[in-house]
NUBA-877697 format. One record per residue (C-alpha): residue number from 1; residue in one letter; z, x, y. Coordinates in nm, 4 decimals. Example, Ala and Ser with C-alpha at 12.3 -4.5 7.8 and 13.67 -1.06 7.14 Angstrom:
2
  num  residu         z         x         y
    1       A    0.7800    1.2300   -0.4500
    2       S    0.7140    1.3670   -0.1060
//
This chain:
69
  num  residu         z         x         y
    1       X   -1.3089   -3.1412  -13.0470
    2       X   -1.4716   -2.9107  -12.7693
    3       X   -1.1238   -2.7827  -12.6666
    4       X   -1.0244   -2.6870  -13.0045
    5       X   -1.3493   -2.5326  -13.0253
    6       X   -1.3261   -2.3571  -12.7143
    7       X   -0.9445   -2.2482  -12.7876
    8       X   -1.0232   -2.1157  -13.1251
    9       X   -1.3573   -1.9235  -12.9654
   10       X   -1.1366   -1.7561  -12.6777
   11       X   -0.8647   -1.6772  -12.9166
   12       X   -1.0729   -1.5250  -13.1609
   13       X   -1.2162   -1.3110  -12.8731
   14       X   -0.8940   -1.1962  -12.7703
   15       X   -0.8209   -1.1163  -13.1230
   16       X   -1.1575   -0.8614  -13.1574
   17       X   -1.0748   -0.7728  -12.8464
   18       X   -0.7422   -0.6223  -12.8708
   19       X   -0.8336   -0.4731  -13.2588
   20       X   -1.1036   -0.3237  -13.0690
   21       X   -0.9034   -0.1219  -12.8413
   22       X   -0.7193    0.0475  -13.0733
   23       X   -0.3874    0.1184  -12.8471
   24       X   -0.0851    0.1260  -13.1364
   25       X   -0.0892   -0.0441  -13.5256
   26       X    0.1666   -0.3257  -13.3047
   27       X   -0.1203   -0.4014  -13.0996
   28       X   -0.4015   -0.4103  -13.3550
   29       X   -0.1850   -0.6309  -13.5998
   30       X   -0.1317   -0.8771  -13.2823
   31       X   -0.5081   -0.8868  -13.2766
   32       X   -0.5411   -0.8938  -13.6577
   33       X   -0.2824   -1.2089  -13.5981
   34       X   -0.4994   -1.3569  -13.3293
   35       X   -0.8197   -1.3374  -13.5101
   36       X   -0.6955   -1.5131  -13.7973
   37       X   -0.5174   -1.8241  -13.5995
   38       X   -0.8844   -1.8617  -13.3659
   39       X   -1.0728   -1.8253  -13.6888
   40       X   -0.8378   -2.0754  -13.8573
   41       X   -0.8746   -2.3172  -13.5974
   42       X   -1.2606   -2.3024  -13.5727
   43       X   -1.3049   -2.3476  -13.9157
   44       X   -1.1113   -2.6457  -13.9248
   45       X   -1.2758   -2.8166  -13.6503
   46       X   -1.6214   -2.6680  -13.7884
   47       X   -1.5087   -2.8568  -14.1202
   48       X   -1.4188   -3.2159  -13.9250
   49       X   -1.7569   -3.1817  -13.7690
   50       X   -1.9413   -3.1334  -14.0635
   51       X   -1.7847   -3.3897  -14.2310
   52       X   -1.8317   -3.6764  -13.9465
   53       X   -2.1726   -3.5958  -13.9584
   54       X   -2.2437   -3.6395  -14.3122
   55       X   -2.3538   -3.9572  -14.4049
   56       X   -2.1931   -4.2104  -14.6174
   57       X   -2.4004   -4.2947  -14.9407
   58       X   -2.3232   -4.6760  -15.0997
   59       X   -2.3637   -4.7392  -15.4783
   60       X   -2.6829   -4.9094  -15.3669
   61       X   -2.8569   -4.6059  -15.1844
   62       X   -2.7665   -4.3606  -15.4656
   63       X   -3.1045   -4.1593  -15.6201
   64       X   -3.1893   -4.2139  -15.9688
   65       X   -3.2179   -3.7884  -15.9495
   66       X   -2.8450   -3.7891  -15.8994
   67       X   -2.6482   -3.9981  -16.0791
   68       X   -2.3662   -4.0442  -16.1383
   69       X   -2.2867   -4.1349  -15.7988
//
């Protein structure tokens, strides 16, 4: 998970990065292209985090507040 994270934060970078510079529209749309993959892949693995750290309720530890369950 920490190398998907780490691609999809240096990828993202790279996308700002070359948006930022503002050197021809073929340039900025490769950044524009770059920013979406690294912010693709970061919310993915942001999403498999938060799920695996969510935990599992049983029928039997369900609240009364929150039913059904």
């Amino acid at each position: 998970m920490r190398t998907w994270l780490s691609a999809g934060f240096v990828i993202t970078t790279v996308g700002f990065a070359l948006m930022a510079s503002l050197q021809s529209p073929t340039v900025v749309f490769a950044g524009a292209a770059a920013l979406d993959l690294g912010n693709s892949v970061v919310g993915a693995v942001a999403g498999v985090l938060q799920i695996q750290h969510t935990p599992a309720l049983s029928v039997d530890e369900c609240p009364a507040s929150r039913q059904p369950c």
